[in-house]
N, CA, C and O atoms as a GROMACS GRO file, in nm:
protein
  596
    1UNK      N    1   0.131   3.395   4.063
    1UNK     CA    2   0.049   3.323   4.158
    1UNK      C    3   0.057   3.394   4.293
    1UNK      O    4   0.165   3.436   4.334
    2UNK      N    5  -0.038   3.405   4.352
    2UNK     CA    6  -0.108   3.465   4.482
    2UNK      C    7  -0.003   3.377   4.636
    2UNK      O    8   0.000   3.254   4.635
    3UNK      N    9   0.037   3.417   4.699
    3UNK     CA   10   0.100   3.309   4.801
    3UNK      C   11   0.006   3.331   4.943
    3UNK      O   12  -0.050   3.439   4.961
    4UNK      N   13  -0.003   3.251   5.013
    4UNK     CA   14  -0.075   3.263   5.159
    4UNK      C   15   0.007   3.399   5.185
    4UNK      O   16   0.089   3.447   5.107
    5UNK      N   17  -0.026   3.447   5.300
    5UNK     CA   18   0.065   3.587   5.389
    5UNK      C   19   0.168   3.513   5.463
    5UNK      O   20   0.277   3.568   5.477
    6UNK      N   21   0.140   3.353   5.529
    6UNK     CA   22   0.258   3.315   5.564
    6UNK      C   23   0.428   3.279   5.508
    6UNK      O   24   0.534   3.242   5.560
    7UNK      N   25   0.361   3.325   5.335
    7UNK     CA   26   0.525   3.316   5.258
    7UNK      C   27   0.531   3.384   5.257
    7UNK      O   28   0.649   3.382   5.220
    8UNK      N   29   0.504   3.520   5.268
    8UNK     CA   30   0.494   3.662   5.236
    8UNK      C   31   0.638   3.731   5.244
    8UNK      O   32   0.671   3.809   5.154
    9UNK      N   33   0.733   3.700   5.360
    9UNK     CA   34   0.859   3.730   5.370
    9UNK      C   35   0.962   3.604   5.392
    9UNK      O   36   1.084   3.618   5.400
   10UNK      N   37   0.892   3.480   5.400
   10UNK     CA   38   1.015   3.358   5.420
   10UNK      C   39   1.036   3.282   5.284
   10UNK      O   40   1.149   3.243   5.255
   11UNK      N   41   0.896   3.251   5.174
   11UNK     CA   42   0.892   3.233   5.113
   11UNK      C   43   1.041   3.221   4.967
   11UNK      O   44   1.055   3.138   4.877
   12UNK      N   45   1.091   3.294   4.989
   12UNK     CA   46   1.232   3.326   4.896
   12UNK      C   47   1.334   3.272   4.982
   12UNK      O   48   1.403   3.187   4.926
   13UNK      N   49   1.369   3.301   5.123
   13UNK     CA   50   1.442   3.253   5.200
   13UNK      C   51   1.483   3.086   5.207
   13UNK      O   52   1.584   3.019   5.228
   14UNK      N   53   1.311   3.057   5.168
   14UNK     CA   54   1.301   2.914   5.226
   14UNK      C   55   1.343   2.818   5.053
   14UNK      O   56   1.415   2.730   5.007
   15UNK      N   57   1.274   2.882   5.028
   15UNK     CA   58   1.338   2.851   4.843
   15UNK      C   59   1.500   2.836   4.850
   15UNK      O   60   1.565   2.734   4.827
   16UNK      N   61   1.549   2.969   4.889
   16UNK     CA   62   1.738   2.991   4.864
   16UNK      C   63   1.776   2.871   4.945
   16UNK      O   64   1.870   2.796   4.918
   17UNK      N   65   1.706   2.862   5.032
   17UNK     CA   66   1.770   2.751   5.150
   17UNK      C   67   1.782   2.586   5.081
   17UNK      O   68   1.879   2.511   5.078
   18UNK      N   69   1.670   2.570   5.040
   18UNK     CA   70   1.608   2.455   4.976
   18UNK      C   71   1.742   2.428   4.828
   18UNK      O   72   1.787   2.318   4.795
   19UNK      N   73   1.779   2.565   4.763
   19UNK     CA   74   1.856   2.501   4.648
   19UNK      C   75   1.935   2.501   4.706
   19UNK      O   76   1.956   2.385   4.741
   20UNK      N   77   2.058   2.617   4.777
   20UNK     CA   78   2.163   2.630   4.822
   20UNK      C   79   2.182   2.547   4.960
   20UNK      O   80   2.138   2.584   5.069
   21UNK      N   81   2.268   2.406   4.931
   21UNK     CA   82   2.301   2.378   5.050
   21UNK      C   83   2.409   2.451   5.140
   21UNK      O   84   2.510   2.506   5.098
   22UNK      N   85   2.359   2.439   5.299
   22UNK     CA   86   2.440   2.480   5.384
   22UNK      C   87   2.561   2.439   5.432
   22UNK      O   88   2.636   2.510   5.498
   23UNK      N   89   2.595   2.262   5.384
   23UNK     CA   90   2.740   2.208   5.355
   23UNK      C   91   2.832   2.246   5.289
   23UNK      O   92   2.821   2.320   5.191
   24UNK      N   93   2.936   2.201   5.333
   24UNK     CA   94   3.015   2.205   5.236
   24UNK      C   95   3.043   2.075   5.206
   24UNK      O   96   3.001   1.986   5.281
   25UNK      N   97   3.114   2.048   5.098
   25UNK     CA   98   3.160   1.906   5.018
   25UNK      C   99   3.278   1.970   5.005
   25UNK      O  100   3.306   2.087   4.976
   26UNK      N  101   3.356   1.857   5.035
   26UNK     CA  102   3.475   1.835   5.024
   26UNK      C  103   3.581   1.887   4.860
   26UNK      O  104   3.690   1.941   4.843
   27UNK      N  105   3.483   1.838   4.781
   27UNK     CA  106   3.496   1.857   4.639
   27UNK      C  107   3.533   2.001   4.544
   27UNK      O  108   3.589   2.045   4.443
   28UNK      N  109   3.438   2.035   4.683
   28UNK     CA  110   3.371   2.171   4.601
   28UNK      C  111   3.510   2.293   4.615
   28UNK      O  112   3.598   2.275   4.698
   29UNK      N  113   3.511   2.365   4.559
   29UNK     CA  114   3.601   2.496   4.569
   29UNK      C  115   3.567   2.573   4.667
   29UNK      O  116   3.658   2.648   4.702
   30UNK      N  117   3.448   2.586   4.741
   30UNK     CA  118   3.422   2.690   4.843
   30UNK      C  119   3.313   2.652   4.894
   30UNK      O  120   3.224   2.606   4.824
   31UNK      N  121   3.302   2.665   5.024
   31UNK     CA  122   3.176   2.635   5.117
   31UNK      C  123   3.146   2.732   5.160
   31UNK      O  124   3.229   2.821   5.182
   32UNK      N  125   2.989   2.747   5.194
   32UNK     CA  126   2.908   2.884   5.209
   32UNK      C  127   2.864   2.886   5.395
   32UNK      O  128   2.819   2.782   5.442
   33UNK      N  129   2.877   2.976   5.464
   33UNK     CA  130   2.800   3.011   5.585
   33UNK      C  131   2.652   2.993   5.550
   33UNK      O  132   2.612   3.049   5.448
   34UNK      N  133   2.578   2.930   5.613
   34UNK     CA  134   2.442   2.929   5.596
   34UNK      C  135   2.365   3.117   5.626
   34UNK      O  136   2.245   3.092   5.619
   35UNK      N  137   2.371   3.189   5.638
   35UNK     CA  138   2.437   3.320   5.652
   35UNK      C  139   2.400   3.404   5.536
   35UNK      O  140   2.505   3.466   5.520
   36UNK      N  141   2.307   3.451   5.431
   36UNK     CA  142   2.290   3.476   5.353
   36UNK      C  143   2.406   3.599   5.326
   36UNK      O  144   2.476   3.582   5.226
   37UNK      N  145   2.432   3.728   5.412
   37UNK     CA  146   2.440   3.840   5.420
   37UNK      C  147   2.614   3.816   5.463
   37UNK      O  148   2.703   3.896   5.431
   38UNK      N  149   2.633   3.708   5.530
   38UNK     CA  150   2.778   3.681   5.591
   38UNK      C  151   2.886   3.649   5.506
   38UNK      O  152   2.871   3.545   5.442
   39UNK      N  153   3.015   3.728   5.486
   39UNK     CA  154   3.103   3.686   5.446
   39UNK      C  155   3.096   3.682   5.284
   39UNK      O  156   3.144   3.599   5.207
   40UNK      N  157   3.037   3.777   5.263
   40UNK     CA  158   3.040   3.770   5.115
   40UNK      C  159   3.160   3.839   5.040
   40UNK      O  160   3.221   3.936   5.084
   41UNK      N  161   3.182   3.783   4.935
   41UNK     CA  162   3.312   3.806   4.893
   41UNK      C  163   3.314   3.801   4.722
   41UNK      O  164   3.235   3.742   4.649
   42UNK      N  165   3.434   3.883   4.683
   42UNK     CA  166   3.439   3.959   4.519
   42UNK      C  167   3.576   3.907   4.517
   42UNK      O  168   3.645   3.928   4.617
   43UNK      N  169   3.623   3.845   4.424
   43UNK     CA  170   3.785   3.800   4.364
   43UNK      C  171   3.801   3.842   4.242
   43UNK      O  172   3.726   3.797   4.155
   44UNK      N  173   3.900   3.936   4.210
   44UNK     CA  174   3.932   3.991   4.101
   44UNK      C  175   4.097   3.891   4.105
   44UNK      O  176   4.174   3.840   4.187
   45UNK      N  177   4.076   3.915   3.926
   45UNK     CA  178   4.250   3.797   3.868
   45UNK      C  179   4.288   3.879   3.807
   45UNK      O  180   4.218   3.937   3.723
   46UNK      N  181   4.435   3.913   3.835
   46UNK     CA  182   4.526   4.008   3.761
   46UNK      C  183   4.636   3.872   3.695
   46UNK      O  184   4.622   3.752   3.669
   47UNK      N  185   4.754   3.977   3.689
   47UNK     CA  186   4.825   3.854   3.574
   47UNK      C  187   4.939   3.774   3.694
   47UNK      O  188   4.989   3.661   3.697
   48UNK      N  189   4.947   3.860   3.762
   48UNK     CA  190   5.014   3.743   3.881
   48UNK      C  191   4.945   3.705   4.020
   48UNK      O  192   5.000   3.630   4.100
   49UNK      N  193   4.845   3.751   4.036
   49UNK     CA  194   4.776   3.684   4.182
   49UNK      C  195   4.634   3.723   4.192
   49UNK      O  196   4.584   3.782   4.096
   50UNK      N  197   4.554   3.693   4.311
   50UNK     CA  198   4.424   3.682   4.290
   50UNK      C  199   4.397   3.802   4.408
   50UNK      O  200   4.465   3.808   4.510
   51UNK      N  201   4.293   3.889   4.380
   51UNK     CA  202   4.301   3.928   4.481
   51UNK      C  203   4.124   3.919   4.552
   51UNK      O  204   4.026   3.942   4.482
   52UNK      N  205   4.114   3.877   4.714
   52UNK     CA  206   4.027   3.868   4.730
   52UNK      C  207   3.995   3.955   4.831
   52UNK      O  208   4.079   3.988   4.914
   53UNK      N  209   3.815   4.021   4.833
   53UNK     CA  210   3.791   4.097   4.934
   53UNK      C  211   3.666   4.025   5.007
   53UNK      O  212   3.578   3.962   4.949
   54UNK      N  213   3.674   4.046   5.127
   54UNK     CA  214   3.539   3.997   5.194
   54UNK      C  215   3.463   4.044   5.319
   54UNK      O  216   3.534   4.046   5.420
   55UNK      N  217   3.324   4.085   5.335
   55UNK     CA  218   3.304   4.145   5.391
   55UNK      C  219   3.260   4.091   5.522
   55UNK      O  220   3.192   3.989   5.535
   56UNK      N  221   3.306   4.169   5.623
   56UNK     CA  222   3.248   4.131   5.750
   56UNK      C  223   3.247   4.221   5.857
   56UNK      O  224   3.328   4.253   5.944
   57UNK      N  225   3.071   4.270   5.812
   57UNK     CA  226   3.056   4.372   5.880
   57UNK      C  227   3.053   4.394   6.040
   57UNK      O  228   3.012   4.304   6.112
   58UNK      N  229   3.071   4.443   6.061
   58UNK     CA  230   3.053   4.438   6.281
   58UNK      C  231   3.187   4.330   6.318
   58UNK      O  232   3.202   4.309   6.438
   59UNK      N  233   3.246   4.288   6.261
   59UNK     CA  234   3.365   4.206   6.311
   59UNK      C  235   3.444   4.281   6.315
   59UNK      O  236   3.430   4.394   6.270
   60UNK      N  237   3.582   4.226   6.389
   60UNK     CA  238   3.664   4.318   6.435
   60UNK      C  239   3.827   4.190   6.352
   60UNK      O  240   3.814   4.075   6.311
   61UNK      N  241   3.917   4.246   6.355
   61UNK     CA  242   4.038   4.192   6.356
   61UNK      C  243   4.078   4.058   6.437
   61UNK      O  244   4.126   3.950   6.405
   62UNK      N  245   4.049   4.098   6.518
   62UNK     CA  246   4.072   3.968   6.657
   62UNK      C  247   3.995   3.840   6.622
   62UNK      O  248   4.039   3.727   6.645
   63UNK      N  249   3.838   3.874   6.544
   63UNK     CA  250   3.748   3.828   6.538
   63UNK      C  251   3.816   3.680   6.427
   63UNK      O  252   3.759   3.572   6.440
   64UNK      N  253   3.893   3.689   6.361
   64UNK     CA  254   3.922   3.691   6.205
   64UNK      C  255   4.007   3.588   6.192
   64UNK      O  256   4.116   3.600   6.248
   65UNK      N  257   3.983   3.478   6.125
   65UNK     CA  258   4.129   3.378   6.124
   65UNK      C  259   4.154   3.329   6.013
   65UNK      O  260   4.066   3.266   5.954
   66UNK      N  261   4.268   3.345   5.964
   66UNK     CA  262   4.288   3.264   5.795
   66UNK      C  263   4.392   3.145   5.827
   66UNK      O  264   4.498   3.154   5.890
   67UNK      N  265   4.344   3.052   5.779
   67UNK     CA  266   4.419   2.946   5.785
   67UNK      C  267   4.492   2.848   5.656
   67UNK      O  268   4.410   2.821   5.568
   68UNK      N  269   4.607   2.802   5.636
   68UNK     CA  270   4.618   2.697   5.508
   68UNK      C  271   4.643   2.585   5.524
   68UNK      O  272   4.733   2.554   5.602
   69UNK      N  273   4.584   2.507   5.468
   69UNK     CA  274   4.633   2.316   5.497
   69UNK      C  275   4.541   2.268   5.384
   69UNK      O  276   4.425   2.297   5.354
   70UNK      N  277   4.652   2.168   5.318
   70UNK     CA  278   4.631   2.097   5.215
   70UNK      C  279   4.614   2.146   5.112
   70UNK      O  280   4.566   2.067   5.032
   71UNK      N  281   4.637   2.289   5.057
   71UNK     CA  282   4.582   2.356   4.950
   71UNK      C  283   4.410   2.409   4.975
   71UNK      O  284   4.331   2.426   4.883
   72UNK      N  285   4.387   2.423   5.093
   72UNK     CA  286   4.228   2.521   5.100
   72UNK      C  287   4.228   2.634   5.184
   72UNK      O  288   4.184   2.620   5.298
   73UNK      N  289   4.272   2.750   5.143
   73UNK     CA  290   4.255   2.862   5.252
   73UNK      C  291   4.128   2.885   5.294
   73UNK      O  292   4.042   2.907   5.209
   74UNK      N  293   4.093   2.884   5.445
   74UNK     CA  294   3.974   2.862   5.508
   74UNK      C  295   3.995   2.976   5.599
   74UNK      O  296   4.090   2.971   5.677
   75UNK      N  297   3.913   3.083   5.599
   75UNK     CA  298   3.885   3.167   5.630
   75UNK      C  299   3.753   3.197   5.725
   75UNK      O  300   3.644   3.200   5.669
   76UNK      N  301   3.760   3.219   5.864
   76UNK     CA  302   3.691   3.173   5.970
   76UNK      C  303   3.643   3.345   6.042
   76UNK      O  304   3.729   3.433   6.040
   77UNK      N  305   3.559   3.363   6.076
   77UNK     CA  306   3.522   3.449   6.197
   77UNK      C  307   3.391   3.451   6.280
   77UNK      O  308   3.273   3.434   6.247
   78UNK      N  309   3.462   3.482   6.422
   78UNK     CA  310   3.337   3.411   6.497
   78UNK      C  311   3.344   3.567   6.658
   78UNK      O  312   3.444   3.615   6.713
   79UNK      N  313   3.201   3.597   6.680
   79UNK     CA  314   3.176   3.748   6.710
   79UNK      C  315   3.069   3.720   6.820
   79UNK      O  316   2.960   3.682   6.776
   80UNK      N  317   3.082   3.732   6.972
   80UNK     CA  318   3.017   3.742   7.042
   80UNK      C  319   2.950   3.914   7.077
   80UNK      O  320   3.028   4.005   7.050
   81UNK      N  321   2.887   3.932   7.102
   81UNK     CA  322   2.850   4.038   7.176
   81UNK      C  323   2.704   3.991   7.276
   81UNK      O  324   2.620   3.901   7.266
   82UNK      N  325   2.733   4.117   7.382
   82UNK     CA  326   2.596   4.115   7.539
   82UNK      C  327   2.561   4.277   7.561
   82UNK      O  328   2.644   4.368   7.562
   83UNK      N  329   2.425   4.286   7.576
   83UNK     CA  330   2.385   4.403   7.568
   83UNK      C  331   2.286   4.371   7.727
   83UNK      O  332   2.182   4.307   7.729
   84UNK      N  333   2.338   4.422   7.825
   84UNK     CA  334   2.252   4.427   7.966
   84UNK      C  335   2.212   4.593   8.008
   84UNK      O  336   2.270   4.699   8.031
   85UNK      N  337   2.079   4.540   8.003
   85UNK     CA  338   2.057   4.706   8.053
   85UNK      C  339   1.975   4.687   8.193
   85UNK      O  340   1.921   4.577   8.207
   86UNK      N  341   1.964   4.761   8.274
   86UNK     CA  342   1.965   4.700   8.412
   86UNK      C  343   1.877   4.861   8.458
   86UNK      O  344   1.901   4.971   8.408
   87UNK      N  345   1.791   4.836   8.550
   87UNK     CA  346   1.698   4.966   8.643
   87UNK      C  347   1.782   4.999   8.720
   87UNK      O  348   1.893   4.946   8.716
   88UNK      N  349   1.748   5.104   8.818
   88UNK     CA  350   1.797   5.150   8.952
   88UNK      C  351   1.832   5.026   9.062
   88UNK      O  352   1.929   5.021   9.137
   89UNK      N  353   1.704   4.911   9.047
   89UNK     CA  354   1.786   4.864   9.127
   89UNK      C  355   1.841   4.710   9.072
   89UNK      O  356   1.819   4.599   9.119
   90UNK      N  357   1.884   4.733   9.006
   90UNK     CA  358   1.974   4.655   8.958
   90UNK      C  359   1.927   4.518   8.908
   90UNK      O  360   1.984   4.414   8.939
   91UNK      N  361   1.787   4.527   8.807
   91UNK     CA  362   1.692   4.463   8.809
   91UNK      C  363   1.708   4.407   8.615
   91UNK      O  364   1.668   4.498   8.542
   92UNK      N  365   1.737   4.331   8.569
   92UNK     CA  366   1.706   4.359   8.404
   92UNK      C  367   1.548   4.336   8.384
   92UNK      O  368   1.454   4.272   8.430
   93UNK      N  369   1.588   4.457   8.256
   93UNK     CA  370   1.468   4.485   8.195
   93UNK      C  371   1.524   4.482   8.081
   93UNK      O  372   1.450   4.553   8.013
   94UNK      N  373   1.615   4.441   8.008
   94UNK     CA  374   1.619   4.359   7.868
   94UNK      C  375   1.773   4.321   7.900
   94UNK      O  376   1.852   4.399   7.952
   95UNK      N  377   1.805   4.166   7.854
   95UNK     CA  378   1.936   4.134   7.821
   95UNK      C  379   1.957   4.037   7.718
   95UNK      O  380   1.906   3.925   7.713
   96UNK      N  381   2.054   4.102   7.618
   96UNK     CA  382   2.047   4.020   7.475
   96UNK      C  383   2.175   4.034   7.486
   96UNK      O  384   2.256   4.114   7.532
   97UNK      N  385   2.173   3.897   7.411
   97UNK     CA  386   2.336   3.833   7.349
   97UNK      C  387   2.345   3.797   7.207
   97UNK      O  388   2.251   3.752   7.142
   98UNK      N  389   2.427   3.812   7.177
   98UNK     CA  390   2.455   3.780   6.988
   98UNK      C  391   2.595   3.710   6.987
   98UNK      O  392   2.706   3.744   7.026
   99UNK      N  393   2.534   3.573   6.914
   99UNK     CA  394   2.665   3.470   6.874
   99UNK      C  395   2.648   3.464   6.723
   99UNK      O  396   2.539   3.428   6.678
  100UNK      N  397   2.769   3.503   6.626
  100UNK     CA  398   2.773   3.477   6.519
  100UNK      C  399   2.901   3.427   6.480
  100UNK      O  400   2.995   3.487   6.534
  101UNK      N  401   2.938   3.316   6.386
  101UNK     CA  402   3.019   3.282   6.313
  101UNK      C  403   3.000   3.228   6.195
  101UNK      O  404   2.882   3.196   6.178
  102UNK      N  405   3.078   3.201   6.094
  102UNK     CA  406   3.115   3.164   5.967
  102UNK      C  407   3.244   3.158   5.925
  102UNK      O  408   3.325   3.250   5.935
  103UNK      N  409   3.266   3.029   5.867
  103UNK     CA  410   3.375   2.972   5.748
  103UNK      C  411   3.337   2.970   5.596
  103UNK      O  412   3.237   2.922   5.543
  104UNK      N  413   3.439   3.031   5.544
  104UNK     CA  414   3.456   2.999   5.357
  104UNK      C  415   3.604   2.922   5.347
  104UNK      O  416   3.709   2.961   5.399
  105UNK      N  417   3.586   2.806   5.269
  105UNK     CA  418   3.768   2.761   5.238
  105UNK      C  419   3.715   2.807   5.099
  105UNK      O  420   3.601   2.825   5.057
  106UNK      N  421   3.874   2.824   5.025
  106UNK     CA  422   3.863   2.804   4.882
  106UNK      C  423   3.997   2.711   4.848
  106UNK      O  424   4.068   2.684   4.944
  107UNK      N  425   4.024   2.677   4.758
  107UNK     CA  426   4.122   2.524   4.703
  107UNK      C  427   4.185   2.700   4.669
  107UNK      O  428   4.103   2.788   4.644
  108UNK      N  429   4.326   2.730   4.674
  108UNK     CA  430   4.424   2.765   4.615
  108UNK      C  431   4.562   2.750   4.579
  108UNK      O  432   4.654   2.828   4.556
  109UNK      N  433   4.543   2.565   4.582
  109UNK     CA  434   4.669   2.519   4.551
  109UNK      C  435   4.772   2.410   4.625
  109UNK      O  436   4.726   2.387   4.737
  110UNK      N  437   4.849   2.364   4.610
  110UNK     CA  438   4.916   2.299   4.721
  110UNK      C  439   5.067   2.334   4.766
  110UNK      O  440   5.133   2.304   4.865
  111UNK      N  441   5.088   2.398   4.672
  111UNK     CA  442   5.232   2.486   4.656
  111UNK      C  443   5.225   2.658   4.713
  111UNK      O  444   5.309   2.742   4.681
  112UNK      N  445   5.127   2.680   4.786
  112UNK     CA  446   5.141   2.830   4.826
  112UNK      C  447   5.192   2.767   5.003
  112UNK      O  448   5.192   2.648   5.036
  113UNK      N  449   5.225   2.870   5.080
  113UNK     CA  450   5.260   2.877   5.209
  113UNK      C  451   5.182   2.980   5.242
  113UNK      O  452   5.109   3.047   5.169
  114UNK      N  453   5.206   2.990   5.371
  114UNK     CA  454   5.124   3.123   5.448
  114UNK      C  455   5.217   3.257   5.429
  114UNK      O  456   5.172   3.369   5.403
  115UNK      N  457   5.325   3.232   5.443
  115UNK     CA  458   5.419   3.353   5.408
  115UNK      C  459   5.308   3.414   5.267
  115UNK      O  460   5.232   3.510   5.274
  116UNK      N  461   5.331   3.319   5.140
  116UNK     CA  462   5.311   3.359   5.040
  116UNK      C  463   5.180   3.466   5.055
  116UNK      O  464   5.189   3.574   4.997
  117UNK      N  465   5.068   3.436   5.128
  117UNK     CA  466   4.906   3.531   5.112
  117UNK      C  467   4.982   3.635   5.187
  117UNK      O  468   5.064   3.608   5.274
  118UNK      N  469   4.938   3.796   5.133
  118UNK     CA  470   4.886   3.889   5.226
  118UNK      C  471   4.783   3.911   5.247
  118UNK      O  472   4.699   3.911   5.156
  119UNK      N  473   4.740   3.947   5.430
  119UNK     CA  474   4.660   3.964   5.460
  119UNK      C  475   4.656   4.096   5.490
  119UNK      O  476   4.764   4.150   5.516
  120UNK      N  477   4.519   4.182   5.491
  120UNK     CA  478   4.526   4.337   5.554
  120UNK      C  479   4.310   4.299   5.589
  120UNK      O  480   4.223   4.236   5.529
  121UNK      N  481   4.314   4.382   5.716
  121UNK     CA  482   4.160   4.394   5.749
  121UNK      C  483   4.137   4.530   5.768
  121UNK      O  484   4.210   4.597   5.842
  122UNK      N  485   4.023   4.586   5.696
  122UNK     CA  486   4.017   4.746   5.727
  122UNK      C  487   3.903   4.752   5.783
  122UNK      O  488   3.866   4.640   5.818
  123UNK      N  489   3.796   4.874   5.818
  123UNK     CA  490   3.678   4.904   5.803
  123UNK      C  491   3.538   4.750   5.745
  123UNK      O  492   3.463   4.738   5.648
  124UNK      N  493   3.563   4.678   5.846
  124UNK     CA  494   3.543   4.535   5.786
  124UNK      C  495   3.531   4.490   5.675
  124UNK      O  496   3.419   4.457   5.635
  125UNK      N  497   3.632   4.480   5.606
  125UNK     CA  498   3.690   4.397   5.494
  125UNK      C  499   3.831   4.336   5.503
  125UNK      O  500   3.936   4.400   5.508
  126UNK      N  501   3.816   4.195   5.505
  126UNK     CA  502   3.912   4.158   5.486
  126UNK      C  503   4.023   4.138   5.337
  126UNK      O  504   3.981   4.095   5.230
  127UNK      N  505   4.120   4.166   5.355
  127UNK     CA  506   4.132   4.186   5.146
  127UNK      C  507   4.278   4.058   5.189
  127UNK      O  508   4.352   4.060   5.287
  128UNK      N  509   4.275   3.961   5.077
  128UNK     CA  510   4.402   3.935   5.064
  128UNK      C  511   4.476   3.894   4.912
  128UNK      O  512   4.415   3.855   4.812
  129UNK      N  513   4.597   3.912   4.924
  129UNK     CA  514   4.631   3.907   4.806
  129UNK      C  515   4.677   3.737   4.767
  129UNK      O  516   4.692   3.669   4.869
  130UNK      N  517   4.689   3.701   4.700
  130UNK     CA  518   4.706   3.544   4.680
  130UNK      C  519   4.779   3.472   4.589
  130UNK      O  520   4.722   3.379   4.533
  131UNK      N  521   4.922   3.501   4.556
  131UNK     CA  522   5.034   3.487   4.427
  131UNK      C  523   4.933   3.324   4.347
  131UNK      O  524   4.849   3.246   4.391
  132UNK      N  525   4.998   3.340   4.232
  132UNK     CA  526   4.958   3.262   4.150
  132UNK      C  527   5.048   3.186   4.107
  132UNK      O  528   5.090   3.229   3.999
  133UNK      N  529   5.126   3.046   4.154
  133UNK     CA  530   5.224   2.981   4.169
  133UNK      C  531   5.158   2.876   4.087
  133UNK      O  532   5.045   2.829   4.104
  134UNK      N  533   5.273   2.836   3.967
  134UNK     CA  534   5.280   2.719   3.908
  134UNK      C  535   5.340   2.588   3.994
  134UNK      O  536   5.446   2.588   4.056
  135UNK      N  537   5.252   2.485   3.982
  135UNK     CA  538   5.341   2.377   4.022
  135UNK      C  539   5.468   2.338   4.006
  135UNK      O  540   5.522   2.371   3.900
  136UNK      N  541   5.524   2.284   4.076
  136UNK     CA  542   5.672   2.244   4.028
  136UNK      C  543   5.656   2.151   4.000
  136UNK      O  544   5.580   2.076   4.062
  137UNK      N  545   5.726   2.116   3.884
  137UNK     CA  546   5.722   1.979   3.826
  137UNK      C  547   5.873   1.914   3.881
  137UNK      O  548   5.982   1.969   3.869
  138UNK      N  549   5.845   1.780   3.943
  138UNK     CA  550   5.922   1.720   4.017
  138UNK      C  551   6.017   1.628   3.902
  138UNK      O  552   5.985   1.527   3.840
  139UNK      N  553   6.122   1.691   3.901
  139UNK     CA  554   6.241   1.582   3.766
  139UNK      C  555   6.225   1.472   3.871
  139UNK      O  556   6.257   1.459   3.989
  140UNK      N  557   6.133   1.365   3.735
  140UNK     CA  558   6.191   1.196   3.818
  140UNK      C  559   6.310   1.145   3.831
  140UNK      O  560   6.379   1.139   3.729
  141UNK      N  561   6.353   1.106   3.932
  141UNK     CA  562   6.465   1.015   3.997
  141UNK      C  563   6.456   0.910   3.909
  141UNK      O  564   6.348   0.853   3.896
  142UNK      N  565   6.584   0.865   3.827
  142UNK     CA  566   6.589   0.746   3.791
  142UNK      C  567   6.624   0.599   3.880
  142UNK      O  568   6.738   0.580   3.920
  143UNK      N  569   6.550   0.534   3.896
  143UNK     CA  570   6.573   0.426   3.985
  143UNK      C  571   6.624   0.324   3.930
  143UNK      O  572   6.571   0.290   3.824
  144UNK      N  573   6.752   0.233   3.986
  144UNK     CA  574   6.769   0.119   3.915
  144UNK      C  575   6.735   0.005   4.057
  144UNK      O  576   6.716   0.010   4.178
  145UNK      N  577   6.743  -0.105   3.933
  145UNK     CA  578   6.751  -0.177   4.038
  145UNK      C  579   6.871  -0.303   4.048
  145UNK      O  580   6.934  -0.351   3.953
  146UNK      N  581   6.878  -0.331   4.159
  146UNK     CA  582   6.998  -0.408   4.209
  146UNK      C  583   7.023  -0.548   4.156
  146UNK      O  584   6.949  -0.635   4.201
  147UNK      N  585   7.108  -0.582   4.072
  147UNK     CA  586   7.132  -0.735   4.003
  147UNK      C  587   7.247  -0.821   4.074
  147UNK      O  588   7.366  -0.822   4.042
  148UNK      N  589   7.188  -0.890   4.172
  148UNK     CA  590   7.284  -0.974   4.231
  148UNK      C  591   7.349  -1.114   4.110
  148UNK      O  592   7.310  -1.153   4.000
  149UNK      N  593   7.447  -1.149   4.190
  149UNK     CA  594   7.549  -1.272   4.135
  149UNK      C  595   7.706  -1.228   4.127
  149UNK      O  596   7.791  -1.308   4.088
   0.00000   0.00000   0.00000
């Protein structure tokens, strides 16, 4: 089917948008940056840990924050830049600014610590490694209870 010229390039965009919500749910294993191109990421599983890479191009280290609570490592970066270009006399003739950020959590557990992840950021990728810890199973306490007389 033929589309007007006005879907011509949003048309797919507006579709991806329409299935893929830009929330996250609580539920879910991972929440997406509305961000098509942002923060995309590849997890390979070996036999003891996970390892994840993710990309973020034009960010810097500083930019970059991994965080853990409650079992969801949430992984944050947020990137200002200002571009002023100015005449002789000190006049602009273009000034642009760029604000970008994005979060991904993923559920990895409730028994990892922060010690446990390594983190390393190169050539924008963030890679971390992520042990694969069994729960501890908690031996129940036998409780009695108290028989007065």
């Amino acid at each position: 089917m033929l589309l007007p010229s006005i879907f011509s390039n949003t048309f797919d965009d507006v579709m991806d948008d329409f299935f893929t919500p830009s929330w996250s749910f609580p539920t879910t294993a991972c929440s997406r940056p509305a961000g098509k191109n942002l923060m995309n990421v590849d997890i390979k599983e070996t036999d003891d840990k996970y390892q994840l890479e993710m990309e973020l191009p034009g960010y810097k280290k500083e930019d970059v924050k991994a965080s853990l609570k409650d079992g969801y490592l949430t992984i944050s970066a947020e990137h200002q830049q200002s571009k002023d270009e100015k005449d002789a006399d000190g006049h602009y003739i273009r000034r642009e600014r760029y604000y970008g950020s994005g979060q991904r959590s993923f559920y990895v557990g409730e028994n990892l610590t922060e010690e446990d992840i390594k983190a390393k950021f190169e050539d924008g990728i963030l890679k971390l490694d992520i042990p694969k810890k069994e729960a501890v199973k908690q031996v129940e306490e036998q409780k009695y209870i108290a028989i007065e007389g």
